[in-house]
VOBA-1610 file (N, C-alpha, C; in pm, whole numbers, padded with zeros to 5 digits, always signed):
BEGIN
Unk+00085-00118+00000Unk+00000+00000+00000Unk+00089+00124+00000Unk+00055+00252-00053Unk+00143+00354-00077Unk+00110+00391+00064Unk+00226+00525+00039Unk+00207+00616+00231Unk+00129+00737+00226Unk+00046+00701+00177Unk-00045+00834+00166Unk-00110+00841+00295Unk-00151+01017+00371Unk-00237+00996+00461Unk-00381+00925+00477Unk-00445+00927+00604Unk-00580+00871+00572Unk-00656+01027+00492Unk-00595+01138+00490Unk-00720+01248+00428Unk-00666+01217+00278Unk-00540+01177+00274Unk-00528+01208+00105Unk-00580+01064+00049Unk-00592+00947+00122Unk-00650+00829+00089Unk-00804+00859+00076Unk-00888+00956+00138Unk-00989+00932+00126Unk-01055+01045+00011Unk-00971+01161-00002Unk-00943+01219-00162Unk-00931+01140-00256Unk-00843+01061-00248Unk-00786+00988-00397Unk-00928+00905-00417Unk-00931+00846-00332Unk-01064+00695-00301Unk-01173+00743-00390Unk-01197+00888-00349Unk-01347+00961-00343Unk-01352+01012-00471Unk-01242+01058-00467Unk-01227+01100-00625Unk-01234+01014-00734Unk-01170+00897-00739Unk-01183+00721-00815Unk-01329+00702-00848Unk-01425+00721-00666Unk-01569+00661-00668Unk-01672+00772-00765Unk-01615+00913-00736Unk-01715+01031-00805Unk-01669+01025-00995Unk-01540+00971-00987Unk-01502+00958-01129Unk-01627+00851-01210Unk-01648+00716-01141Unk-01740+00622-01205Unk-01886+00681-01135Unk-01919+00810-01121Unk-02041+00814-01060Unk-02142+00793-00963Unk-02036+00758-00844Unk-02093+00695-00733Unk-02150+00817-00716Unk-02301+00756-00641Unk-02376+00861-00558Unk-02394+00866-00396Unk-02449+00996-00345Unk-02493+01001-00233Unk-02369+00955-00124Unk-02278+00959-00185Unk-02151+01014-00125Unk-02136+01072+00035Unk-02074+00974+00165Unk-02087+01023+00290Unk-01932+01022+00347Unk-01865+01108+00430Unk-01734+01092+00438Unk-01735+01069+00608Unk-01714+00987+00727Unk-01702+01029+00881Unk-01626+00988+00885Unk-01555+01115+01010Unk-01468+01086+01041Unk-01496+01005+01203Unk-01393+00885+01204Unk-01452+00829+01317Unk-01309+00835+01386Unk-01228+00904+01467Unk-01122+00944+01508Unk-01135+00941+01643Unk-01317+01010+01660Unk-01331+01016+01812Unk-01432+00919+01814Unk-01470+00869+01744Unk-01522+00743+01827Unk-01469+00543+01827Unk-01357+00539+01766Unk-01339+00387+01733Unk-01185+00399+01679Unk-01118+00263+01739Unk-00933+00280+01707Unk-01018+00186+01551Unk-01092+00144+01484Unk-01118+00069+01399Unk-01093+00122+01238Unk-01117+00237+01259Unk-01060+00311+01119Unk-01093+00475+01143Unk-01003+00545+01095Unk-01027+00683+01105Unk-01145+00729+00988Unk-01139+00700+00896Unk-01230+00786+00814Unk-01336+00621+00747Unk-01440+00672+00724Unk-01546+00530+00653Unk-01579+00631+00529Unk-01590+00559+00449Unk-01637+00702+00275Unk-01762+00561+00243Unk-01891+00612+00219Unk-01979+00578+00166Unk-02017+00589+00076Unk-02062+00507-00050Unk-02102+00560-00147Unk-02243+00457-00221Unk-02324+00501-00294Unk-02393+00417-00344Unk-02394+00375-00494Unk-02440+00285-00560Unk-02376+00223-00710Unk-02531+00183-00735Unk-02556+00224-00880Unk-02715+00157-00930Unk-02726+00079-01011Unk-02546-00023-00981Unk-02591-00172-01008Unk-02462-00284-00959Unk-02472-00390-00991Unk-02387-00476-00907Unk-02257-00424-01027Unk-02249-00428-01150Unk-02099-00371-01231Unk-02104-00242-01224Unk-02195-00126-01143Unk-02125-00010-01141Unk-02044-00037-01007Unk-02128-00104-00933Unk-02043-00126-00771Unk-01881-00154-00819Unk-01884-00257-00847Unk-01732-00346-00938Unk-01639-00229-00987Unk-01700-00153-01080Unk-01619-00041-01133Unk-01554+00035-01040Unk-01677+00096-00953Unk-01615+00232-00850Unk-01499+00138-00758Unk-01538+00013-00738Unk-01447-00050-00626Unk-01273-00090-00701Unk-01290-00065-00836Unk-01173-00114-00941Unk-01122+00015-00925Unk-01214+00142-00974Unk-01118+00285-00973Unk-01057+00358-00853Unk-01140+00255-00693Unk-01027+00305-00607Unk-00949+00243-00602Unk-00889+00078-00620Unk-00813+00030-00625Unk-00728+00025-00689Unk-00735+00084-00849Unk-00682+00173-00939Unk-00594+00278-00892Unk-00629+00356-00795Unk-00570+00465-00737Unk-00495+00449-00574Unk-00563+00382-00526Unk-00476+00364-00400Unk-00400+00257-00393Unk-00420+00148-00483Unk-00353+00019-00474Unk-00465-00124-00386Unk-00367-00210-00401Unk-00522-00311-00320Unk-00545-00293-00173Unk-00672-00353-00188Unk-00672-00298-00036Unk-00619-00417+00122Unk-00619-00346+00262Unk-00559-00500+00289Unk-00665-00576+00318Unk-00810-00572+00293Unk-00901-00669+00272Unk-01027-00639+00206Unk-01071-00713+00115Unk-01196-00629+00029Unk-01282-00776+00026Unk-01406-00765+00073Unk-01535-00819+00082Unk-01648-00795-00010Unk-01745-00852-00047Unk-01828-00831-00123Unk-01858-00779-00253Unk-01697-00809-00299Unk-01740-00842-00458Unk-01806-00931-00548Unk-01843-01029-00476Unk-01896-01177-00542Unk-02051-01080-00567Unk-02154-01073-00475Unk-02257-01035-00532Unk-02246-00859-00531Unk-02187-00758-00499Unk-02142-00639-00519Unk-02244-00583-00441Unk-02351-00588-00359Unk-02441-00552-00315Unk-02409-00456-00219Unk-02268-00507-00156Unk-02220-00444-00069Unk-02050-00461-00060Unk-01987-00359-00103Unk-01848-00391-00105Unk-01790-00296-00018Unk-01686-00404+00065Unk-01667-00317+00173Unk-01472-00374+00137Unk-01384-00223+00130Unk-01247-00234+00082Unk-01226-00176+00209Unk-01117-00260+00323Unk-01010-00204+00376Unk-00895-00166+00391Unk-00864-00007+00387Unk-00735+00017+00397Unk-00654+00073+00503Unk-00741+00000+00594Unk-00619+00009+00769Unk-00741+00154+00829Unk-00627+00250+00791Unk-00722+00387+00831Unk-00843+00411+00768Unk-00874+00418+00650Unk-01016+00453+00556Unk-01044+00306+00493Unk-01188+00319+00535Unk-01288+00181+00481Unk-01390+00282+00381Unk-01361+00188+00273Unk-01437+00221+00158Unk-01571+00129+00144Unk-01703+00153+00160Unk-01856+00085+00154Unk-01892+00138+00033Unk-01897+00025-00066Unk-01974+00067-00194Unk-02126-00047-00234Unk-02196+00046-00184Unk-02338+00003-00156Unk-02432-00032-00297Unk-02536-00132-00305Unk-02641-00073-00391Unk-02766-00049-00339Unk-02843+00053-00372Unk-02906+00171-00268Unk-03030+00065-00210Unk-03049-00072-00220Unk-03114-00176-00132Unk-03050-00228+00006Unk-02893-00238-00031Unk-02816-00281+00083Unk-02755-00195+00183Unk-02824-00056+00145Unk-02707+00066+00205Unk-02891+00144+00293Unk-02956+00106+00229Unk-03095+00165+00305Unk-03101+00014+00409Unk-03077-00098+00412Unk-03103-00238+00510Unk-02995-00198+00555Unk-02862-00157+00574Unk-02730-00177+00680Unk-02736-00057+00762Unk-02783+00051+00691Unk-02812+00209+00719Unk-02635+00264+00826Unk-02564+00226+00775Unk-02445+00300+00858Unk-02427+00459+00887Unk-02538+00460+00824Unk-02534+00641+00849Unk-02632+00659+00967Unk-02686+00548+01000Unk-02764+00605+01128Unk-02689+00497+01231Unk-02631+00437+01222Unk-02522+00342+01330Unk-02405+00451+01352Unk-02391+00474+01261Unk-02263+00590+01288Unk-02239+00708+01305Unk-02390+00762+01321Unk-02456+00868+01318Unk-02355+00988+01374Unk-02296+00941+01480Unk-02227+01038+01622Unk-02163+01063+01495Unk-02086+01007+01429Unk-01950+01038+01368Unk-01944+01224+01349Unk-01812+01275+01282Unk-01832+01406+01245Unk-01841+01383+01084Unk-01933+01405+01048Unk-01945+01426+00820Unk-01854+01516+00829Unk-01767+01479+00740Unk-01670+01588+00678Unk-01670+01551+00521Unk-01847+01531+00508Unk-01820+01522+00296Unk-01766+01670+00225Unk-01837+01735+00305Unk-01828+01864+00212Unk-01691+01927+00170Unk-01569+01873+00326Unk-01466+01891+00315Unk-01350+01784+00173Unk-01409+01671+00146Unk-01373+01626+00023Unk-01406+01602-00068Unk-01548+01602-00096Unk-01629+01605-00212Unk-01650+01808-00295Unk-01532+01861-00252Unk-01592+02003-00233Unk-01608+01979-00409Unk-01546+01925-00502Unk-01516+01895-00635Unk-01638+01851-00698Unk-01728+01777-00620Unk-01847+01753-00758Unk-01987+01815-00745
//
């Protein structure tokens, strides 16, 4: 994996996912609440090969990740890279897991990396 920070990992990531069109785009930072990952980037895909794509163009850009789940049915792909976890949802599996209301406390800082689309 390169040495990029977790903010410039979750730039590059976000930027990869907004390149193939991911939507509805969520960035928390979870710093103050969990040693489990500093930043989670959410995104949603409106189909199982757009999921595939956005999850190829961050891996494209950051390199592989050190564990990536749920590519077989893409419903829900979840890429770890230590500090930033990448969730690339399709908007059935991301409204049933709802991490935006589990993780609610977090601080959103989309606006701070999505300022671009």
């Amino acid at each position: 994996m390169n040495d990029l920070s977790a903010r410039d990992r979750v730039r590059e990531g976000l930027s990869a996912a907004l390149d193939k069109k991911a939507s509805a785009v969520l960035v928390f930072n979870l710093t103050e609440l969990t040693t489990m990952a500093d930043y989670f980037v959410l995104s949603t895909a409106g189909s199982d090969r757009q999921a595939r794509a956005i999850s190829d163009a961050i891996t494209e850009v950051l390199g592989p990740a050190l564990s990536v789940e749920g590519l077989e049915t893409a419903n829900w792909i979840l890429m770890d890279y230590g500090d930033v976890v990448f969730h690339v949802f399709q908007e059935e599996a991301r409204r049933f897991y709802a991490l935006e209301r589990l993780w609610g406390d977090a601080e959103n800082e989309t606006g701070r990396f999505a300022a671009r689309s």
